[in-house]
PDB file of N, CA, C and O in Angstrom, chain B, residues numbered from 101:
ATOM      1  N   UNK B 101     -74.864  68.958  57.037  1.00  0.00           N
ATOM      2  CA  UNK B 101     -74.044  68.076  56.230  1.00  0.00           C
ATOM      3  C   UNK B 101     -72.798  67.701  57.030  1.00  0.00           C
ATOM      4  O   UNK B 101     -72.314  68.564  57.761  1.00  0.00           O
ATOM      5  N   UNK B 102     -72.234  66.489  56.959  1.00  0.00           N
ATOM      6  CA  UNK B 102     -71.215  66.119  57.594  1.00  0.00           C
ATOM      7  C   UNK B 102     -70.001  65.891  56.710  1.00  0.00           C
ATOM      8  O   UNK B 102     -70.280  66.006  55.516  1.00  0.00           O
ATOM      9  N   UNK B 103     -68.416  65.528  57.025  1.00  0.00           N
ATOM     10  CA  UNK B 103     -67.865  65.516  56.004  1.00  0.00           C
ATOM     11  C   UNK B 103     -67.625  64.231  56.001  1.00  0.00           C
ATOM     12  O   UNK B 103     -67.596  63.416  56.924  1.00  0.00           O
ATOM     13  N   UNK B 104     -67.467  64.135  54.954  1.00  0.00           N
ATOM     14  CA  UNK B 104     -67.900  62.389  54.509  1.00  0.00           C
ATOM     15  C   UNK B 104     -66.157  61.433  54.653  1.00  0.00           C
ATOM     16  O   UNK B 104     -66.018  60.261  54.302  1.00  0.00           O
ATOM     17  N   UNK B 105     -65.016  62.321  55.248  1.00  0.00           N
ATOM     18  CA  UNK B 105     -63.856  61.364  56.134  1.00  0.00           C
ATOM     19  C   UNK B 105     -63.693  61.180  57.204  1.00  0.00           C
ATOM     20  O   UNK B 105     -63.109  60.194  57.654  1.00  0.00           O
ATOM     21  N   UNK B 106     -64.337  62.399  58.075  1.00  0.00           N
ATOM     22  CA  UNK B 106     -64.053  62.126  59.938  1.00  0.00           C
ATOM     23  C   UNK B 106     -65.757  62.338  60.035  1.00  0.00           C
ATOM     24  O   UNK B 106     -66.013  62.054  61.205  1.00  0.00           O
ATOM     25  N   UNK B 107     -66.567  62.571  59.598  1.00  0.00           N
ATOM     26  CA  UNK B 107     -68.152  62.948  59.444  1.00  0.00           C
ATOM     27  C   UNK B 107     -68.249  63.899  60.847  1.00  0.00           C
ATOM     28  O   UNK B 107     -68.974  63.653  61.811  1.00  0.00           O
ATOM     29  N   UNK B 108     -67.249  65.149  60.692  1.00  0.00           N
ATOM     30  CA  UNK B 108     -67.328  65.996  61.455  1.00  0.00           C
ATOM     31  C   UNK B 108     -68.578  67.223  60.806  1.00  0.00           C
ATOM     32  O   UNK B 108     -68.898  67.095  59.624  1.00  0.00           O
ATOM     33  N   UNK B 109     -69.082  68.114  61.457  1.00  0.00           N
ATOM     34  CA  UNK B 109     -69.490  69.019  61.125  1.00  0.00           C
ATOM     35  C   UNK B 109     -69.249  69.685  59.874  1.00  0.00           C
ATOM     36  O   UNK B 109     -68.810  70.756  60.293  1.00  0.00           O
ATOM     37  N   UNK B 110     -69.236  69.802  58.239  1.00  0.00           N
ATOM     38  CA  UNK B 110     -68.839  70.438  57.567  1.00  0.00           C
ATOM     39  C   UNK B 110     -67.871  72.133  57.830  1.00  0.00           C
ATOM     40  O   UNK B 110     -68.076  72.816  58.834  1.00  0.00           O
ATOM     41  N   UNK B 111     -67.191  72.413  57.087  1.00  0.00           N
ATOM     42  CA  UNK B 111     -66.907  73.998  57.250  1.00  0.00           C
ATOM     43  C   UNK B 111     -67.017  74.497  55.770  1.00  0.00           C
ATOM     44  O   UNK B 111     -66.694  73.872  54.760  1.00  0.00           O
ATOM     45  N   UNK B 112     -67.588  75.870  55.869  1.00  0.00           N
ATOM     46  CA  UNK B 112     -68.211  76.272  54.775  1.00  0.00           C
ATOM     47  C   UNK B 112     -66.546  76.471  53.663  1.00  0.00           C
ATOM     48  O   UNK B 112     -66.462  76.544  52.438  1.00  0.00           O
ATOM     49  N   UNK B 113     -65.828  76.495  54.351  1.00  0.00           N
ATOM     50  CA  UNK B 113     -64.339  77.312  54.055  1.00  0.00           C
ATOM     51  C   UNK B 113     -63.814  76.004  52.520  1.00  0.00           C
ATOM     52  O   UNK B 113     -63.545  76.104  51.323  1.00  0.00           O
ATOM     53  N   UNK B 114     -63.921  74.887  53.565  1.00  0.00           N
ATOM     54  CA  UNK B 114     -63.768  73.538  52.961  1.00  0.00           C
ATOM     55  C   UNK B 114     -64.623  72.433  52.842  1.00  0.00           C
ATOM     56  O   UNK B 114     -64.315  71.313  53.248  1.00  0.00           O
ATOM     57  N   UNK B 115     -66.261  72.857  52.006  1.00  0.00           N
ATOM     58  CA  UNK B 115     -67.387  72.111  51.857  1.00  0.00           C
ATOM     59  C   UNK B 115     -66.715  71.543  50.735  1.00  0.00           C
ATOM     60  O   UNK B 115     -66.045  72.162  49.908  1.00  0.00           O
ATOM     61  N   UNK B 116     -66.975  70.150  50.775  1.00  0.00           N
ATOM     62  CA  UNK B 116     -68.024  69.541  51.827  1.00  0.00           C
ATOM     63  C   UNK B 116     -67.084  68.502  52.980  1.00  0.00           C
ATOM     64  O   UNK B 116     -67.290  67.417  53.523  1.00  0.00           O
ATOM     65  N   UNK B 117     -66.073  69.425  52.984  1.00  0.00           N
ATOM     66  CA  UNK B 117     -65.202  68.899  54.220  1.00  0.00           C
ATOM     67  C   UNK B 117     -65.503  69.536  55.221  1.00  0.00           C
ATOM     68  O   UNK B 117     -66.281  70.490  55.211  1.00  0.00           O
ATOM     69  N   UNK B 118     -64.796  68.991  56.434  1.00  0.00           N
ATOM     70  CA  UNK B 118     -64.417  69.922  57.561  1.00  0.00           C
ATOM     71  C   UNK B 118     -63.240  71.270  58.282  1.00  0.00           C
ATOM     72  O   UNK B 118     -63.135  72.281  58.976  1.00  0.00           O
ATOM     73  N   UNK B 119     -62.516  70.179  57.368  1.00  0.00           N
ATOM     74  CA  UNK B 119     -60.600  71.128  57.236  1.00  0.00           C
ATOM     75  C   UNK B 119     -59.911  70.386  55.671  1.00  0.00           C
ATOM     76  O   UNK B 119     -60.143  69.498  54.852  1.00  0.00           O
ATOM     77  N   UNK B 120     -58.972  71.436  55.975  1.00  0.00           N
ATOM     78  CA  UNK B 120     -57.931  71.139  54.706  1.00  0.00           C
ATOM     79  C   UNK B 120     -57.152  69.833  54.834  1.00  0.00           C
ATOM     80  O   UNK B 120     -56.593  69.314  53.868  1.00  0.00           O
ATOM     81  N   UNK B 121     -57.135  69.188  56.397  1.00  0.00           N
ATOM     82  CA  UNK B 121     -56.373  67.999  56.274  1.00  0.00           C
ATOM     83  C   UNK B 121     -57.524  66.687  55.837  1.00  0.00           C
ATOM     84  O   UNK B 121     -57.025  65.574  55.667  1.00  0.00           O
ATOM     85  N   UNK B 122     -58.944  66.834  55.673  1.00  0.00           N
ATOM     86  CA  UNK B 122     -59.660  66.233  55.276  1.00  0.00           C
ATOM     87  C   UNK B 122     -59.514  65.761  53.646  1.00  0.00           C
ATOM     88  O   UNK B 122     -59.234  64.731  53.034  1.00  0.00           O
ATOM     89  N   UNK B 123     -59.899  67.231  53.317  1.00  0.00           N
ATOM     90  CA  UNK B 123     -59.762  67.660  51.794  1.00  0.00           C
ATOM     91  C   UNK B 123     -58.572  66.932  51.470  1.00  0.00           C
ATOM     92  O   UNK B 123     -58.674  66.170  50.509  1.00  0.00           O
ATOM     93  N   UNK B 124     -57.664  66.982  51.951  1.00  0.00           N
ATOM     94  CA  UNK B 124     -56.101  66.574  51.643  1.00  0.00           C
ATOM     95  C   UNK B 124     -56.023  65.119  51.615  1.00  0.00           C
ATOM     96  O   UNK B 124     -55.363  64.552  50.744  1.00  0.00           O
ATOM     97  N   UNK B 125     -56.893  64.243  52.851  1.00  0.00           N
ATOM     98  CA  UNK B 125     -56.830  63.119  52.368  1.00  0.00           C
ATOM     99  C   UNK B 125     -57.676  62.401  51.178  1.00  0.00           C
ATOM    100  O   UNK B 125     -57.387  61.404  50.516  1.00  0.00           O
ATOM    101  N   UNK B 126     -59.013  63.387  51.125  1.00  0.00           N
ATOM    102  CA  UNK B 126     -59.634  62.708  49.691  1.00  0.00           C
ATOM    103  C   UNK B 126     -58.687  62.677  48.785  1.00  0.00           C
ATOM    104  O   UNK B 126     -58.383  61.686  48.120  1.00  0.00           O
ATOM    105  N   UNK B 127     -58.116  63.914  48.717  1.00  0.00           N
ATOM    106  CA  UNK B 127     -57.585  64.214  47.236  1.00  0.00           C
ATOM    107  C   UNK B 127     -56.637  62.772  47.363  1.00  0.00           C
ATOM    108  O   UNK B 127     -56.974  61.837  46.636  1.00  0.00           O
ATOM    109  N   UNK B 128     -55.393  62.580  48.331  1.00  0.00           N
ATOM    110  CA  UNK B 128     -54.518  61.834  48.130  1.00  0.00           C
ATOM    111  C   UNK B 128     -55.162  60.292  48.248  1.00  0.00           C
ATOM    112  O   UNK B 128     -54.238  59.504  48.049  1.00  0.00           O
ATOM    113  N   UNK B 129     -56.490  59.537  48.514  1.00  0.00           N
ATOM    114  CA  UNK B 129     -57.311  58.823  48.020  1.00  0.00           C
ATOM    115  C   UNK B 129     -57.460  58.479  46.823  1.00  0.00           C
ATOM    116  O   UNK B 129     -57.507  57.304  46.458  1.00  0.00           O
ATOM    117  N   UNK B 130     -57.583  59.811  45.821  1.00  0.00           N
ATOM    118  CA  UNK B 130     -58.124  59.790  44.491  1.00  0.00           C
ATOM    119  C   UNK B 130     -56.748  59.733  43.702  1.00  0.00           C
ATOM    120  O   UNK B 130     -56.781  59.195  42.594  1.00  0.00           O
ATOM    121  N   UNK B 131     -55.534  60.238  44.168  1.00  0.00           N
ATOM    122  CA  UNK B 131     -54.588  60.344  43.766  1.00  0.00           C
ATOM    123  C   UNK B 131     -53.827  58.867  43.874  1.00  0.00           C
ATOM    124  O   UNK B 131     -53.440  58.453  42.781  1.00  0.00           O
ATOM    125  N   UNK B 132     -53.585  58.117  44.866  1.00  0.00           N
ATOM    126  CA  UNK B 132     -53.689  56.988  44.728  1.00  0.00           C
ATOM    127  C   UNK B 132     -53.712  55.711  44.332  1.00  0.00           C
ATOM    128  O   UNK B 132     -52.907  54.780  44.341  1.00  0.00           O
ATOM    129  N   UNK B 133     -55.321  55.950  43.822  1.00  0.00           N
ATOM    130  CA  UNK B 133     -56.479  55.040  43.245  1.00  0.00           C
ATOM    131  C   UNK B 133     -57.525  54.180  44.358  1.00  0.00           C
ATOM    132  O   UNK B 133     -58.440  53.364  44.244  1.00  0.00           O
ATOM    133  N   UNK B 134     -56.963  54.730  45.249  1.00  0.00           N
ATOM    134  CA  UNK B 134     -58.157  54.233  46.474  1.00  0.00           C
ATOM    135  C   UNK B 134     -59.634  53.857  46.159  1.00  0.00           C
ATOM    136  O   UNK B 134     -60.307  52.850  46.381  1.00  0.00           O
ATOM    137  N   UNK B 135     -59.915  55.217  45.471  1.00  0.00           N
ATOM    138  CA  UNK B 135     -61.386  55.338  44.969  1.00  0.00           C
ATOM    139  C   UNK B 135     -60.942  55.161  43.257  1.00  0.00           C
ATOM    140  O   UNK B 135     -60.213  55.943  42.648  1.00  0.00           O
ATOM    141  N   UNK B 136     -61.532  54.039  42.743  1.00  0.00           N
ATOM    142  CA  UNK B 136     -62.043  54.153  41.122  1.00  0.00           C
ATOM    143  C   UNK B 136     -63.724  53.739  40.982  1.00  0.00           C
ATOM    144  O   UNK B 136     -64.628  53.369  41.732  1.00  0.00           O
ATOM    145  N   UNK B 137     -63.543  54.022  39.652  1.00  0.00           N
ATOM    146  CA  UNK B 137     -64.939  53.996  38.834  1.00  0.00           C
ATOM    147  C   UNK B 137     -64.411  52.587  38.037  1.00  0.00           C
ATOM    148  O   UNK B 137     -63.448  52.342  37.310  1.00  0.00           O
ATOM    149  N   UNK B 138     -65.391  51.904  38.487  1.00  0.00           N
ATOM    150  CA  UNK B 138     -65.321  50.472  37.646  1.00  0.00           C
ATOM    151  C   UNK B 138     -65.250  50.269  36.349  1.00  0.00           C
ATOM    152  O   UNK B 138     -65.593  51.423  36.089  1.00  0.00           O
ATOM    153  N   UNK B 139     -65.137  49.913  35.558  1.00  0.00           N
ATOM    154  CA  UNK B 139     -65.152  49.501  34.239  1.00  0.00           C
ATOM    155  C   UNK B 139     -65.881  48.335  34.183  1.00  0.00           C
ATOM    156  O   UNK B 139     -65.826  47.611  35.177  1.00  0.00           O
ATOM    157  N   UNK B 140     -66.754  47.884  32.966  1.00  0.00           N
ATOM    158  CA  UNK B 140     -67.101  47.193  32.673  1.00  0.00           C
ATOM    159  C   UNK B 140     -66.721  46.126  31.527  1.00  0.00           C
ATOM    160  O   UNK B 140     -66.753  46.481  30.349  1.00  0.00           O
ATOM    161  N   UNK B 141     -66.533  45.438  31.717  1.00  0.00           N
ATOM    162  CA  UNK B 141     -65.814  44.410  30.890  1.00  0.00           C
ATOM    163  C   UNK B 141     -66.014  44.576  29.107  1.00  0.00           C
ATOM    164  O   UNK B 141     -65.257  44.360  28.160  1.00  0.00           O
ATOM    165  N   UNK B 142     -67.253  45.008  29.209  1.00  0.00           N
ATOM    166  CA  UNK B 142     -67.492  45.204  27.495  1.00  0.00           C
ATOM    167  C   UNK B 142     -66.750  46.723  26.866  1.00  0.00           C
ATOM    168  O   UNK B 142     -66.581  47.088  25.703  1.00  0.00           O
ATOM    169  N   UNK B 143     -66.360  47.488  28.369  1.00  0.00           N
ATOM    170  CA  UNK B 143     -65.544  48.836  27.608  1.00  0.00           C
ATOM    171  C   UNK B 143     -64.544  48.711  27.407  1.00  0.00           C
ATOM    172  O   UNK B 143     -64.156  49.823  27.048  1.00  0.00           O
ATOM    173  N   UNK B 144     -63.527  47.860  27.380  1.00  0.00           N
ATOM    174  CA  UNK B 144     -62.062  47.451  27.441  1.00  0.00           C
ATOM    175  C   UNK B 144     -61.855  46.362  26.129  1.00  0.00           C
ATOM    176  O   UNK B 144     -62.450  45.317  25.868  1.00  0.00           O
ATOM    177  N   UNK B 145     -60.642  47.143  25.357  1.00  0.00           N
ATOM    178  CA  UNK B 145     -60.881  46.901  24.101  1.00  0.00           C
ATOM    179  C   UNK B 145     -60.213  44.860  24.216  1.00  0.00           C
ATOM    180  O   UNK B 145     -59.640  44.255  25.121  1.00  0.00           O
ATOM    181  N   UNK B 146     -60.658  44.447  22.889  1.00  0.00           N
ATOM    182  CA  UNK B 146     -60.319  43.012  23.035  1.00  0.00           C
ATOM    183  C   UNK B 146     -58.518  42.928  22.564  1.00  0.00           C
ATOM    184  O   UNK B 146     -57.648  43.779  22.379  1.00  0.00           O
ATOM    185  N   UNK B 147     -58.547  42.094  22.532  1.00  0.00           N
ATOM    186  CA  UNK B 147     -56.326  41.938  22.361  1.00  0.00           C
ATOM    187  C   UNK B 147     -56.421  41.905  20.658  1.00  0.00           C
ATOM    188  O   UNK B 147     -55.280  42.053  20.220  1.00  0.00           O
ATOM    189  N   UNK B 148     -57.123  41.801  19.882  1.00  0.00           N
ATOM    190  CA  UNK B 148     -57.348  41.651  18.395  1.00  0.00           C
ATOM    191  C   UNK B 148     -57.613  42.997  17.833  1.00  0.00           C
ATOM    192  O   UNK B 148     -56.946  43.465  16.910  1.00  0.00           O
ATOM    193  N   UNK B 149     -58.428  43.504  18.307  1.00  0.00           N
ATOM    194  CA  UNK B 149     -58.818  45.006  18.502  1.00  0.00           C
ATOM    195  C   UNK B 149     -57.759  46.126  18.908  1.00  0.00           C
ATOM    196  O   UNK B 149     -57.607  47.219  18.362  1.00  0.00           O
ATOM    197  N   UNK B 150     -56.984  45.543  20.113  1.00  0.00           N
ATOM    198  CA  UNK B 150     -56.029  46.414  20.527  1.00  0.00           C
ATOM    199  C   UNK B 150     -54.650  46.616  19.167  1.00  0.00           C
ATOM    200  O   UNK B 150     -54.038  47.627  18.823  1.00  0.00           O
ATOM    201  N   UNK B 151     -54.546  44.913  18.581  1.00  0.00           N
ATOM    202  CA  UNK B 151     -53.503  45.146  17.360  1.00  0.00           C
ATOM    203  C   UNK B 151     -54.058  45.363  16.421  1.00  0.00           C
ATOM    204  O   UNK B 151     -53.100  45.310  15.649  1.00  0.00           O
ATOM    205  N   UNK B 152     -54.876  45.579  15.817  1.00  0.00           N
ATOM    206  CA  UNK B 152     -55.264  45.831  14.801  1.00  0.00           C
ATOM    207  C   UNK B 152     -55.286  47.579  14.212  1.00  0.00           C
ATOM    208  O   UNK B 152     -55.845  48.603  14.606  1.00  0.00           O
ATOM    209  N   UNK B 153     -54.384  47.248  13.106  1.00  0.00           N
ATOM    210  CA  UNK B 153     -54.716  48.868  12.267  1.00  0.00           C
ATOM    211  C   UNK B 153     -56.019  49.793  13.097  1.00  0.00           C
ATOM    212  O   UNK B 153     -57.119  49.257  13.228  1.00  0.00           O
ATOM    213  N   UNK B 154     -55.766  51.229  13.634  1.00  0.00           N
ATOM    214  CA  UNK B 154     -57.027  51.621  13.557  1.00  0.00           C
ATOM    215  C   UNK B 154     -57.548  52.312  12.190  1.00  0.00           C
ATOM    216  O   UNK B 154     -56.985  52.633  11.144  1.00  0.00           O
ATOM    217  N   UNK B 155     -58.579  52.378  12.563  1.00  0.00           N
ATOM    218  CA  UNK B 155     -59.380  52.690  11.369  1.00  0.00           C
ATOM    219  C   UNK B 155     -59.956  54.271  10.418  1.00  0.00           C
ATOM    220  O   UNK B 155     -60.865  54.863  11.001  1.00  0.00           O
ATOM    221  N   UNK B 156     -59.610  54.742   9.435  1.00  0.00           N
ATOM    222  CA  UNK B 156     -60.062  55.807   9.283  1.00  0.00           C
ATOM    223  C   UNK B 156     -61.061  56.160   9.653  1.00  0.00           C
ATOM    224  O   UNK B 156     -61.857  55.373  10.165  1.00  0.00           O
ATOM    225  N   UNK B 157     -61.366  57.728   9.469  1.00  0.00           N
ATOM    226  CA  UNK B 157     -62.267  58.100   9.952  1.00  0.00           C
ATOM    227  C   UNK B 157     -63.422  58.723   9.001  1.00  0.00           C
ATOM    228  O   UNK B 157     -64.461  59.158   9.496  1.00  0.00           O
TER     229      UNK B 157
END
């Protein structure tokens, strides 16, 4: 397995990295927003929806 920022050799210490300065840049990637998960247009509420009373339950 390689690590998927410098695709050095993995280390078992810091799988599925190589080192901690690897690990360190995913994290600060994710921290970021470098990396997101898309949204799809139908999950995002409409502007009528957003003002509107919510609703019991």
């Amino acid at each position: 397995m390689t690590c998927p920022i410098c695709r050095k050799e993995t280390d078992p210490k810091y799988r599925p990295f190589c080192s901690k300065r690897c690990a360190d840049v995913d994290l600060g990637r994710w921290l970021t927003g470098a990396y997101a998960i898309p949204a799809e247009e139908d999950d995002l509420p409409d502007e009528a929806d957003a003002a509107a009373p919510p609703r019991p339950h």
